[in-house]
Phi, psi and omega in degrees: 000126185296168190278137172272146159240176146287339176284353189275308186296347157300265240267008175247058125268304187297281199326324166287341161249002144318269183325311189312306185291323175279341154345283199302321226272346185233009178051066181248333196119308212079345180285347198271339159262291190308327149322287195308310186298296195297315180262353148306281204280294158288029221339080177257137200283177204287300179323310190285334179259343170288309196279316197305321179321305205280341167300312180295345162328302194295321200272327162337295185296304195336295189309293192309342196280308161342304196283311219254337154340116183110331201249003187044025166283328161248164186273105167258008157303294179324281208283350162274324153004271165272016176283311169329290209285346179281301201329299190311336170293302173335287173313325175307291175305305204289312151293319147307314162003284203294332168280356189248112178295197212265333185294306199313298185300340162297307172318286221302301178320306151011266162344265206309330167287017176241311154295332161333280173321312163332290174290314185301328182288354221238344188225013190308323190250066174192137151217184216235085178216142165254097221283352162304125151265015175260026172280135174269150186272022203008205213283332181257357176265174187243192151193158192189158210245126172242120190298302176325327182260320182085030181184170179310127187242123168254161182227189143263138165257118165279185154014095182244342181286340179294322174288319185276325179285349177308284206310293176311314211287302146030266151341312194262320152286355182295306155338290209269339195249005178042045159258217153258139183311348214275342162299016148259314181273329181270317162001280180269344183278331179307297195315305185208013172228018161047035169277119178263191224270359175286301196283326196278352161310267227275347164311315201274357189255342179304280168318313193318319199273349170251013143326268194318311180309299175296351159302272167348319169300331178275348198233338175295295206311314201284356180046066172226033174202139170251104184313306188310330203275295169312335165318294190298334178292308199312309171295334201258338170269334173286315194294311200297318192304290206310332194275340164336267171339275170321340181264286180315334196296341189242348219271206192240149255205318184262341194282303164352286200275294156004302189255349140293319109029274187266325175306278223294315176315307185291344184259332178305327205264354174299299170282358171235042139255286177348296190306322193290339212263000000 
């Protein structure tokens, strides 16, 4: 672990509102960037850029569940819903965490950040919207008024048993890889459980943080997380979440998925050279 400083706490402040604005701006958390940049770029070990990642996870959901109140973007029947099975998932990975060496853990973010991209290049000209507005979204789907269209978007939830086993596995990556659960969850609820990518954002920025928690509580207990540090993430996500927010409320929907996408390719192939070594 590098000696804190203040220029270190300066340059994980910037990183952290990076990370933060694109977090908000993709319902991911911001750790599937800050992980990688602290233990790539600032060689920081992998357990350790996970916990400091979760924290900011946490201050992430805060910010965003906040801004976005109110705007009926997020679902929150859906989302305590799927919260049982991540927290439970949550808990696993912090604890397998601690058994898995550091490549090994590198491989895997790897993976999961490439199929991730994969499926989102797979839906860019399709969305999950019912263009009726006297349609009811029946007991777990939603509506909601997008700026982007200029009108109501009503939805449906499919396949929910897909969504809840999503939802663990989630949990579990969240955990062990020190992200936010929503690279996994805005995906697969976009994907195939007929969420759109606005509602299934801001469900999953809902959720992340009491994800991130029970993770975090396993890398605290283990004196793998520096408080000074995460502080300093913490603040650098919150000022990145707002401007996030404001930017997605207009932005395309398909440019959207484009630029996550292409963020996860560029972190896929960085961590599985890292992993290789």
């Amino acid at each position: 672990m590098p000696v804190v400083t203040a220029t270190l706490a300066l340059i994980i402040f910037a990183a952290g509102t990076i990370a933060g604005s694109l977090g908000a701006l993709l319902g991911l958390g911001g750790g599937v960037f800050l992980v990688p940049f602290l233990n790539l770029v600032m060689g920081f070990p992998f357990t350790a850029a996970a916990a400091i990642s979760l924290t900011t996870v946490i201050a992430t959901s805060s910010t965003v569940s906040a801004g976005r109140a109110g705007k009926q973007l997020i679902n929150m029947k859906l989302g305590m819903l799927l919260e049982v099975a991540t927290a439970a998932g949550s808990f696993l990975g912090g604890v397998t965490a601690q058994f898995i060496s550091q490549s090994v853990l590198q491989r895997l973010f790897g993976l999961v950040a490439i199929v991730v991209a994969l499926i989102m290049l797979s839906r860019v000209r399709r969305r999950n919207v019912i263009l009726d507005p006297a349609a009811e979204p029946g007991v777990l789907g939603g509506r909601y008024y997008e700026e982007e269209s200029g009108g109501t978007v009503i939805y449906r939830v499919k396949r929910l048993p897909l969504a809840i086993a999503a939802s663990f596995v989630a949990g579990n990556v969240s955990s062990l890889l020190g992200i936010g659960g929503g690279i996994i969850k805005v995906p697969v609820l976009n994907a195939w459980c007929g969420v759109p990518l606005r509602a299934a954002a801001a469900t999953s920025a809902f959720m992340i943080g009491v994800t991130a928690t029970a993770g975090a509580t396993i890398y605290y207990g283990r004196g793998q997380l520096e408080p000074a540090l995460a502080a300093a993430a913490c603040l650098g996500v919150q000022v990145g979440s707002w401007a996030g927010m404001k930017f997605g409320a207009a932005a395309s929907a398909k440019w959207l998925k484009i630029l996550m996408a292409a963020v996860l390719v560029i972190v896929s192939v960085m961590m599985f050279m890292r992993g290789a070594r």
